[in-house]
BAKOLMI-728705 format. One record per residue: x, y, z of N, C-alpha, C in turn. Coordinates in pm, whole numbers, plus 50000, padded with zeros to 5 digits. Layout:
residues N
XYZXYZXYZ;...
//
This chain:
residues 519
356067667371876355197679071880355797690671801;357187689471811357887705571773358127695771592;357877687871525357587683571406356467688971327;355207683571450354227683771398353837700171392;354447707971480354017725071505354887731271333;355977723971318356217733071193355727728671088;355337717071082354337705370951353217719270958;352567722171071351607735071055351487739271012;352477749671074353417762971033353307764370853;354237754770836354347754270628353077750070549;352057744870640351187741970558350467752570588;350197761970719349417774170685349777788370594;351187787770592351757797470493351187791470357;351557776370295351077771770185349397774270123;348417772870276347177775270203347117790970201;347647801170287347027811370285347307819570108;348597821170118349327822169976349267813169885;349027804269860348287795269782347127797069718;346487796569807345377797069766344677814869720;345637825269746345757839569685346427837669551;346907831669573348007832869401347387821369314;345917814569354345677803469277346577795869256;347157786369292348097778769270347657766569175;348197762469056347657757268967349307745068986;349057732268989350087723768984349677714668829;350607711368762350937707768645350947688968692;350477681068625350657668568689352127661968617;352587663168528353867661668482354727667568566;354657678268646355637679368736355407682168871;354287675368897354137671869091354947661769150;355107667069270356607656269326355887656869473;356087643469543355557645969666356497640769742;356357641469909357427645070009357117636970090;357467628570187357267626270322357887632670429;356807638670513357427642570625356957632570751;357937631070827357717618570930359037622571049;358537618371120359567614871286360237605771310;359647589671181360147578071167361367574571185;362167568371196363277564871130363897553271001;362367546371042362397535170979360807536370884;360507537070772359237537170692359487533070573;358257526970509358237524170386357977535070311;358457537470161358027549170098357467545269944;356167550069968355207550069904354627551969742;354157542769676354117544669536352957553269471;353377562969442352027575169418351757575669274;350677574469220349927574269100348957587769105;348877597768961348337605768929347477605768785;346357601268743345847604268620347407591368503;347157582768587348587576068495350057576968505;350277589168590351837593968594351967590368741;353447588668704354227582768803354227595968899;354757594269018354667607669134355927606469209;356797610769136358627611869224358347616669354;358727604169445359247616269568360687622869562;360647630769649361737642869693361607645369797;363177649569815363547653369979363407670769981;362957676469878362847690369921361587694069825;361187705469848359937708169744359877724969765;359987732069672359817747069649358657751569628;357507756369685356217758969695356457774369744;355777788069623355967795469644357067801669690;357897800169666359837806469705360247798469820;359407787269866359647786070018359997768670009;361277767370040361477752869996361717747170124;360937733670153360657727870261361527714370244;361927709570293362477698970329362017687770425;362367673770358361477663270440361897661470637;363227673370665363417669170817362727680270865;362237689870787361977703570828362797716170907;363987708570835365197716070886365487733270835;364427732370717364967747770619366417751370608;367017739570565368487743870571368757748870457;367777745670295367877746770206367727761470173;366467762170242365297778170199366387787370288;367127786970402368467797270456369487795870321;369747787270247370667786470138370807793370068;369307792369978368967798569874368807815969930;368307821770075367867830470068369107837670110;370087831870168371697838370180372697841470050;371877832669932372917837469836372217844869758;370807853369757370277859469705370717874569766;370907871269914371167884669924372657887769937;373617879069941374687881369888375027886869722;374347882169677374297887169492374207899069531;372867902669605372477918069616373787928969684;374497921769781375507928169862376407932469748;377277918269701378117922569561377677934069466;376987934269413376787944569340376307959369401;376117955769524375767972369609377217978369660;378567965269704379707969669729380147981369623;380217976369518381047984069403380508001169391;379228002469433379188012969461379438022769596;379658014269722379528017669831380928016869896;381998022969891382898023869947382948029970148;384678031870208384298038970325384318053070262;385378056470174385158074270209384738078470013;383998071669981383158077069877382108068469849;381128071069743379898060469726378598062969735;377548056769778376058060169816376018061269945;375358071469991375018079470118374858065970208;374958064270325374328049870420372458056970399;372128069070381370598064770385370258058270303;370558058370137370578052670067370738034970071;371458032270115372088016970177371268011370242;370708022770366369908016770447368468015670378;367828024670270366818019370252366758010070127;367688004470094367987994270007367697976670076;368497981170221367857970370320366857969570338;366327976070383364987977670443363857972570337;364347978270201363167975870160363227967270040;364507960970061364507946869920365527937470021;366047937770127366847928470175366557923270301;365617926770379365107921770482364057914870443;362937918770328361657912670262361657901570220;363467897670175363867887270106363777875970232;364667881170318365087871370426363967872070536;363207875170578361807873870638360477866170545;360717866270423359987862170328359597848370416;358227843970442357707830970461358417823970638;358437839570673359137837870864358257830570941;356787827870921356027821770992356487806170972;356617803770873357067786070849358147782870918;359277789870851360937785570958361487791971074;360617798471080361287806371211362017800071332;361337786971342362337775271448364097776571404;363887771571266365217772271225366007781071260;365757797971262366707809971310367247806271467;366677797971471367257799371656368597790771636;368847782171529370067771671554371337784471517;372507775671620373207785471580374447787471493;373827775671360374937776171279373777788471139;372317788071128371897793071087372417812471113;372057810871224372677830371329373737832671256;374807821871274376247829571220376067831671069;375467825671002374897831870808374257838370792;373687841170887372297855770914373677869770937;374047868971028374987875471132376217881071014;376587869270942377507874870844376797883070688;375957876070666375567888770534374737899870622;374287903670722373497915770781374827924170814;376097920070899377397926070910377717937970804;377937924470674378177934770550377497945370560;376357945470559375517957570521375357967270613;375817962470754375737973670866377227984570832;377927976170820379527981670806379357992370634;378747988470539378277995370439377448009170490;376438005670535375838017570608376148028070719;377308022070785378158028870898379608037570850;379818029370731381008031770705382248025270736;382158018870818382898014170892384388003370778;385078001070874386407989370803385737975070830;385887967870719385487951870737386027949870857;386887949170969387447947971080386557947771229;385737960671179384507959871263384047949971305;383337948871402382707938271470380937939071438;380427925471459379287922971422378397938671535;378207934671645378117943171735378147959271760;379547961471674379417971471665378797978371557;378597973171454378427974971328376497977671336;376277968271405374637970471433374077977371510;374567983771599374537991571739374608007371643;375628007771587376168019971501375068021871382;374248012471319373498012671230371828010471272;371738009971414370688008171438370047998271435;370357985871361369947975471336369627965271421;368227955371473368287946371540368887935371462;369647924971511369797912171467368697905571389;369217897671266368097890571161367837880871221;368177874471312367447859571419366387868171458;366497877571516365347879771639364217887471549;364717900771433363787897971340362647886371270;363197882271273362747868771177361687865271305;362397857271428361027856871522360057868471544;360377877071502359087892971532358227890671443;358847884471310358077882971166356827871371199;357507863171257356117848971270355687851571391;355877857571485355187859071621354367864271610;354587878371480353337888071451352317878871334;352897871871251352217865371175351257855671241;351757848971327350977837471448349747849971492;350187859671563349367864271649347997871571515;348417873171441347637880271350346207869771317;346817860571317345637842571281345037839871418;345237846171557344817846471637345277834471760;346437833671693347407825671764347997826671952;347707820872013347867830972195349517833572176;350237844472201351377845972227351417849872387;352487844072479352717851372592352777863072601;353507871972494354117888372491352477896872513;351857891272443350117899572462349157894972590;350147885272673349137881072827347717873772784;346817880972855345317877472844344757890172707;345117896472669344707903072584344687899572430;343687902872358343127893572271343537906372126;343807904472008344277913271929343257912571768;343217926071792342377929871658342277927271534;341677917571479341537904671371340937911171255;341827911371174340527918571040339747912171005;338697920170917337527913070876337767905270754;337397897870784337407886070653336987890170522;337927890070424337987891470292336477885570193;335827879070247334787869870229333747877970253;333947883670354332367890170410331987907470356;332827907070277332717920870142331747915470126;331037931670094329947929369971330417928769856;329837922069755330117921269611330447936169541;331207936569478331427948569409330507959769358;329257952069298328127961869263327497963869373;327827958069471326747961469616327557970769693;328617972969686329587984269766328877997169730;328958007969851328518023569914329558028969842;329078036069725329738049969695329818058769805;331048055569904330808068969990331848077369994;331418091470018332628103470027332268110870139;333638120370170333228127070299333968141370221;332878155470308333258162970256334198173770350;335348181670309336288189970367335178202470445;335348203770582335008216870628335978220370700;336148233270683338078243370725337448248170822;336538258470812336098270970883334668269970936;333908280471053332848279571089332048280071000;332468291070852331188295270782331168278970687;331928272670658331578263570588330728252670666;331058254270776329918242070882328838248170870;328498259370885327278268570907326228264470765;327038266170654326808264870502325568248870512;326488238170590326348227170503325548220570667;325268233470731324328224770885322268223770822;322238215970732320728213770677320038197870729;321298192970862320638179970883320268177271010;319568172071044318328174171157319098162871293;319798160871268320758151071349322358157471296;323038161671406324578161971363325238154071498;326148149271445327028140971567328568144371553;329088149071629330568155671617330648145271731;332228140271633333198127271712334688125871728;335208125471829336298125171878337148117271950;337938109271941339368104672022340148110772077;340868109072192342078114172250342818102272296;344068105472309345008093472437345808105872519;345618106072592346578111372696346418108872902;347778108172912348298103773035348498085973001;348608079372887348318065372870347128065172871;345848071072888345088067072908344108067572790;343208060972699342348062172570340688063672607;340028076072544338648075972556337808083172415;336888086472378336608088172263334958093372369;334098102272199333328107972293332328114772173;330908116772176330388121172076329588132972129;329198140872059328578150972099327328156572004;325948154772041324878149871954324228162571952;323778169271814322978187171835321878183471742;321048193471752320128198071655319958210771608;320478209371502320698226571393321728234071526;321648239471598322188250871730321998246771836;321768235571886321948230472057321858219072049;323288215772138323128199972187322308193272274;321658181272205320798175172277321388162972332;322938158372319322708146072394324268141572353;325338138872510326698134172497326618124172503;328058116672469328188099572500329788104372532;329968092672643331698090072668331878076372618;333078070672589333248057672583334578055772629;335168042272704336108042572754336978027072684;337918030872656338798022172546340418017372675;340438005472681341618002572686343318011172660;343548009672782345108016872769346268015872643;345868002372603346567996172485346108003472326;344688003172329344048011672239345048025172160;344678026672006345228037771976344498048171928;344888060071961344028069871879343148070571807;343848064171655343298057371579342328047071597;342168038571692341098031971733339308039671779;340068048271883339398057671932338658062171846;339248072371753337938077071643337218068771550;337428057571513336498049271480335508039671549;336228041971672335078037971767333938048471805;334098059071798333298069471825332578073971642;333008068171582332218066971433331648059071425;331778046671461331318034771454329418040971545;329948044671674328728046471756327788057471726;328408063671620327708075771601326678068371454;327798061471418326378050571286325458044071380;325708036271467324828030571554323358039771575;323898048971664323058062971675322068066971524;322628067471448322208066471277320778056071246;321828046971287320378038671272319368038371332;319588041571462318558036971548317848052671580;318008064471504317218079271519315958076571424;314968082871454313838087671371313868096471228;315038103271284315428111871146315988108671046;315928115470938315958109370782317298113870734;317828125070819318868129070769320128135870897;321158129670869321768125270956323658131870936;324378137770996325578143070913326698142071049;327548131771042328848126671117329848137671094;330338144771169331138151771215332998145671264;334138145271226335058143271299336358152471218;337388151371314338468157971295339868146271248;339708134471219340288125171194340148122171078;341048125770976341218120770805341378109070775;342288104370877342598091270856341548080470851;340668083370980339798073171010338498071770865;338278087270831337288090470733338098082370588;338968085070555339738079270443339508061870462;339628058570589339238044270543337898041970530;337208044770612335858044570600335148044870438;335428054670391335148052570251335438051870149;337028046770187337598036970130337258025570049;337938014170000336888003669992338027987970013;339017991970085339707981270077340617976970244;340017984970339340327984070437339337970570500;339947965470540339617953570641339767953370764;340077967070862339547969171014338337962371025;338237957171138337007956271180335777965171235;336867975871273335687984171303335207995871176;336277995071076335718001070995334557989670871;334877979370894333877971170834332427972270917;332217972471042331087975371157330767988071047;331197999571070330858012670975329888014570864;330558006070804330218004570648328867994870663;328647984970758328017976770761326347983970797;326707993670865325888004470954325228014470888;326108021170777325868026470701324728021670604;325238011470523324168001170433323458003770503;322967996470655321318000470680320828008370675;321478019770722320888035270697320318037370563;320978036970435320898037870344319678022970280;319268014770372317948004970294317378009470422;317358020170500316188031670569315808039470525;316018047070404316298058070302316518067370393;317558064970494318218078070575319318082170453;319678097170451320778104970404321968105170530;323088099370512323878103270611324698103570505;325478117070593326568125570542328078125870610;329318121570518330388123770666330778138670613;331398142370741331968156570703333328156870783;334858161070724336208162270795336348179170818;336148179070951336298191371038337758192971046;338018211371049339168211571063339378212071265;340358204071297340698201271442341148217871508;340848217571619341228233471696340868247271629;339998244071545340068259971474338698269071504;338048262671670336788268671708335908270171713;335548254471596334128246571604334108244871720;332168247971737331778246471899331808231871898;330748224671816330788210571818332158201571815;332938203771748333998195771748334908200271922;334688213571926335398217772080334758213172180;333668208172152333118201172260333348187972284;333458178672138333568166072161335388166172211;335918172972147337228173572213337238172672350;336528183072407336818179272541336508167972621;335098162372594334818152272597335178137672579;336438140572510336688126672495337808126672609;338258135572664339338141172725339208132472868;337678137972880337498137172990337138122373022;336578117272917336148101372905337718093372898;338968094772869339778094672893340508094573027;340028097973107340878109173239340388101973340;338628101673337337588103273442337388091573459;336638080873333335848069673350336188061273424;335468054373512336148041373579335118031073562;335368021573425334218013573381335008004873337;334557993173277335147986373198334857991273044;336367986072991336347994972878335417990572742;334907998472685334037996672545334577990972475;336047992272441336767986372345337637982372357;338227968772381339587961872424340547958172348;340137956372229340917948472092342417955772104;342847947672066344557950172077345137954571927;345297967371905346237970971738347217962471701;347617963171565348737955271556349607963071631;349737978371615350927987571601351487983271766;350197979871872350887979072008351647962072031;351017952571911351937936271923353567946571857;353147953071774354877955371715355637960171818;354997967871890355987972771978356347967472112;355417956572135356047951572305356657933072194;356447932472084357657923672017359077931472001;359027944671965360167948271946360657950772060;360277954272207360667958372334361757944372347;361057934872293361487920872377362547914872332;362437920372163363657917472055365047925572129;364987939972177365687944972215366237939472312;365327941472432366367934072558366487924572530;366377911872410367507900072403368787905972337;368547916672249369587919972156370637922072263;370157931872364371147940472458371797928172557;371237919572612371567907172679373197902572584;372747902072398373367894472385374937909172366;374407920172344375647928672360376547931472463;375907929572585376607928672682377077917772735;377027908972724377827894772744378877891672620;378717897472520379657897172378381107901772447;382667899272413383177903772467384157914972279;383207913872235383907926672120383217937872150;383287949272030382907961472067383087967372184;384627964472222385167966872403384997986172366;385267990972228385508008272217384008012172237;383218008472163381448006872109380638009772226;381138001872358380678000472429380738011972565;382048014272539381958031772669381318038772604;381078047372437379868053072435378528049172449;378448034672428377048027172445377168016172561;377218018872645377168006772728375997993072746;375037999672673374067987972668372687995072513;372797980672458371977983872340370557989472324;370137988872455368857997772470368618014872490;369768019172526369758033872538370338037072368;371658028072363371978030572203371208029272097;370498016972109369798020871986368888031271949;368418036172026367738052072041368558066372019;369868063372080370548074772050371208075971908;371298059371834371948060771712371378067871572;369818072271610369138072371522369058091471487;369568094071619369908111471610371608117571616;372058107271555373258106971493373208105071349;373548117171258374518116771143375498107871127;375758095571104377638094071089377608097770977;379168096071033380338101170890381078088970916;381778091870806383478079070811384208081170940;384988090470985385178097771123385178093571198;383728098771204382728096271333382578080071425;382578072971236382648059371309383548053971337;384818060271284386288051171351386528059371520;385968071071505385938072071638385258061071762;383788057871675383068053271781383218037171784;384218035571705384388015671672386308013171710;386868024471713388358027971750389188019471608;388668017871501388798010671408389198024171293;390068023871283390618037871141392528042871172;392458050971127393698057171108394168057671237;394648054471319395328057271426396478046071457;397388049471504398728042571514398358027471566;397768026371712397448015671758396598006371649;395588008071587395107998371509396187997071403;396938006371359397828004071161398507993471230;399247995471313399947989271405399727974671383;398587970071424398367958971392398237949871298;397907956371179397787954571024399317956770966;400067959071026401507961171001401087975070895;400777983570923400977996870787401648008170889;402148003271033402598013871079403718002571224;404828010771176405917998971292405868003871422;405268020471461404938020271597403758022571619;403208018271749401968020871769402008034371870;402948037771894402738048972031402388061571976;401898069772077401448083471968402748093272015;402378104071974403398115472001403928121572141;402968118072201403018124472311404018117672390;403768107272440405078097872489404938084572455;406548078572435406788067172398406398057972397;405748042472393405318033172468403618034072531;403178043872478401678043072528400758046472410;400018038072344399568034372278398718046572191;398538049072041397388059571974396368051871972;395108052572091394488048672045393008056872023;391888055172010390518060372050390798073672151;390728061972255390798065072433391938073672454;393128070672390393878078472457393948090872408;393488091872288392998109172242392738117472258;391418111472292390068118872343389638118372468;391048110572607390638110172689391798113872791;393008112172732394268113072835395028122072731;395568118572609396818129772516396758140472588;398408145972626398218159572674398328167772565;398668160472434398728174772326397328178172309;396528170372310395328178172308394298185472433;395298186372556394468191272674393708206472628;394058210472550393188225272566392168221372486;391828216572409390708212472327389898205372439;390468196672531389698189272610389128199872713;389888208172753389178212672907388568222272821;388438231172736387458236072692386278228972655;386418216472629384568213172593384148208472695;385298206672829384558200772933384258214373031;384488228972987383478240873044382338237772961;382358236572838381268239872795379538226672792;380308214472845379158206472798379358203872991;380318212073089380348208773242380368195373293;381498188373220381518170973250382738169973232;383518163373311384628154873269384878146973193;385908151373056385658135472950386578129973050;386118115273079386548105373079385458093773060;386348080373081385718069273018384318064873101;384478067573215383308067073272382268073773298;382368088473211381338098773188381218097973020;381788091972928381558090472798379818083272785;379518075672842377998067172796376918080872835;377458087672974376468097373016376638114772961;377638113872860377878126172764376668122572661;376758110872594376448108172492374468107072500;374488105272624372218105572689372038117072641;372558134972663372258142772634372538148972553;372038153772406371428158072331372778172172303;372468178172369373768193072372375048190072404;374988180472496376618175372512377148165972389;376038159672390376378148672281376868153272144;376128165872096376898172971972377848178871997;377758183672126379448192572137380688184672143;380658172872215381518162372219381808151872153;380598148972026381368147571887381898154971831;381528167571822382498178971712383978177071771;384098175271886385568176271952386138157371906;385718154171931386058143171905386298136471732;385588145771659385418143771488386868157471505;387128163571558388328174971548389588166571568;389438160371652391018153771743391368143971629;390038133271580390388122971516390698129171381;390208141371321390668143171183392528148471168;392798151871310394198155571301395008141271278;394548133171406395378125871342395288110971267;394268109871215394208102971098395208110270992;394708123670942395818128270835397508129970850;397688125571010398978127571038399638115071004;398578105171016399158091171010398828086970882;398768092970782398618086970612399898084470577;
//
């Protein structure tokens, strides 16, 4: 079964991209494959237009080379030494204490070195789970965390990713095909009974000459609504989310008085963004189905209006829109969109505002709109990526320093992201740099003890947590941030925000003394 699920897998990546890139095969150089469970089979004599048909044990189709056990041991090969090339030549510029910034670094990853190695994640993704694959994942992602951190090759995998923010490329890679699966409408456990928002099929465009020239026009101020109120139907439309909760809401006038509200009530999961196109969507509905000839949509959402008349969005509900529209338009109705400016004292738009507020707050119905965003699969995949990540940080027995400021990878990875490092900063927070106890070990220093007394070790900890040469530095930041440094108030310095900067500066102070003492 787990054969036949990735035989799938590669053949649905093959038609979808395939068949986008036209795939044109040459008969002089088609090669075909057996894939089988067999152990024992005959293998087969294949004829093409006269030519002979080589089999092969591997086959490269679109960057993605498959193999007859379906092992992808090959396609991890090729895609580890691609981004090793890339590492080599990013080293030479990227030193610890000179080089390209880590933002720089980091969006070098992000946006040519993860693309590489996620490339075609729906096909192999089985493969990331073995764990001779992890440790070749684990070692070129290292490099690049320790590049971006600053850090000494010495560093640990762990720490290096924790410090850089980074989830692990195994569990990536499963986020990549879980979202890819779920996108084809695949059931994942992580989404329960809830069913996720499928774009509209590329197919069911209208032809190019049949596409709606449509535009929507800017209104800032009252007098410009006032200017452009000549349509005998106006519908001002609105979304909100608040308390978790999603509702959307229209508010229907004629020239100077409203004749007629709607609430609608959307799923908790729902986004904002959903919201106002659901309340556009109903306000075309409304469109069609009025007597009047001329008709002018109201909202405070750019975004939603930008796709709408757009022409290359594939929402579904902005395809419903467009679809809605056309009829209007073979009604010879005039409908008009118009982008209101939000809070600035339109009655109509202040009304649907509230309204949606309340359709939000109040309703107790089943909801109008259930469809699941991608943006909410990304995020209860990434919830899940995390607590395995953190599982696997806390059972790790490295990053023993890493770990009293971070004791578990779920609060850290949040706090790493409102951290600056420096070079410093990170031998502080990895205990990996200039200090006696680590040279010590590397033989560049024959004692490890610090100054203070004989036989007890320079390390991190003992700095910034016991040295009495530095007690006045210490009890002053512990008036000012009202905590005791020690090791068991270090994870709960570092949660808050004001302590947390005051007690790096002290800690980037202690370590710059004596790093330079120990050159």
């Amino acid at each position: 079964m787990e054969v036949q699920r990735q035989a799938n897998a590669a053949l649905a990546y093959v038609q979808e991209w395939g068949v986008s890139n036209k795939l044109k095969f040459a008969p002089q150089k088609t090669k075909a494959m057996i894939i089988t469970n067999k152990m024992k089979y005959d293998s087969p004599l294949l004829h093409m237009g006269g030519i002979n048909i080589q089999l092969s044990r591997e086959i490269k189709i679109l960057g993605l080379t498959i193999d007859d056990k379906l092992t992808f041991n090959a396609h991890v090969t090729n895609t580890c030494i691609k981004v090793q090339n890339i590492y080599k030549q990013l080293s030479r510029a990227a030193k610890v204490s000179w080089g390209l910034h880590p933002q720089v670094i980091q969006t070098i990853y992000t946006a040519v070195v993860e693309p590489i190695v996620l490339y075609a994640a729906g096909a192999w993704a089985p493969a990331a789970k073995k764990l001779g694959v992890r440790k070749r994942l684990s070692a070129i992602q290292r490099s690049f965390a320790q590049k971006m951190t600053k850090a000494y090759r010495t560093v640990s995998l762990n720490s290096a990713l924790i410090l850089a923010g980074m989830l692990p490329l195994d569990l990536r890679i499963q986020e990549a095909a879980t979202l890819f699966e779920a996108k084809r409408g695949i059931f994942q456990p992580v989404l329960g009974d809830r069913e996720i928002e499928v774009k509209a099929l590329y197919t069911t465009k209208p032809h190019p000459a049949e596409q709606m020239d449509l535009k929507f026009t800017n209104l800032v101020d009252r007098i410009e609504v006032e200017t452009h109120n000549k349509q005998a139907v106006r519908i001002f439309t609105d979304g909100s989310k608040i308390e978790g909760k999603v509702g959307a809401a229209l508010s229907i006038w004629n020239y100077e008085t409203e004749t007629k509200t709607l609430k609608l009530k959307l799923d908790s999961h729902c986004s904002v963004y959903q919201a106002e196109l659901v309340a556009l969507s109903r306000a075309a509905s409304i469109a069609v189905q009025t007597k009047e000839k001329t008709i002018g949509i109201y909202s405070d959402s750019r975004s939603s209006l930008e796709s709408v008349v757009g022409k290359n969005s594939l929402h579904p509900l902005v395809a419903n829109i467009r679809d809605k529209l056309r009829v209007c338009r073979n009604q010879s109705k005039e409908v008009l969109l118009f982008w209101v400016k939000a809070h600035a004292g339109l009655e109509g738009n202040e009304r649907a505002d509230v309204l949606a507020k309340e359709a939000a707050l109040t309703l107790k119905k089943r909801p109008d709109y259930d469809q699941c965003p991608v943006s909410f699969v990304k995020r209860q995949l990434r919830d899940r990526s995390i607590e395995e990540w953190n599982r696997r940080y806390k059972s790790d027995e490295t990053a023993a320093v890493t770990k009293l400021f971070f004791p578990d990878a779920t609060s850290g990875y949040k706090i790493v992201k409102k951290i600056e490092l420096t070079m410093v900063m990170t031998q502080v927070l990895t205990g990996h740099g200039g200090f006696s106890e680590y040279l010590n070990r590397f033989k560049c220093k024959e004692d490890p003890s610090c100054l203070c007394e004989p036989g007890v070790n320079e390390s991190v900890t003992h700095i910034i947590l016991d040295c009495p040469m530095y007690g006045k530095e210490r009890f002053e930041i512990e008036m000012e941030i009202n905590k005791k440094v020690s090791s068991s108030n270090l994870s709960l310095i570092m949660l808050e925000e004001s302590s947390r900067n005051l007690f790096l500066e002290y800690c980037i102070k202690i370590a710059e003394k004596v790093i330079k003492r120990n050159k």
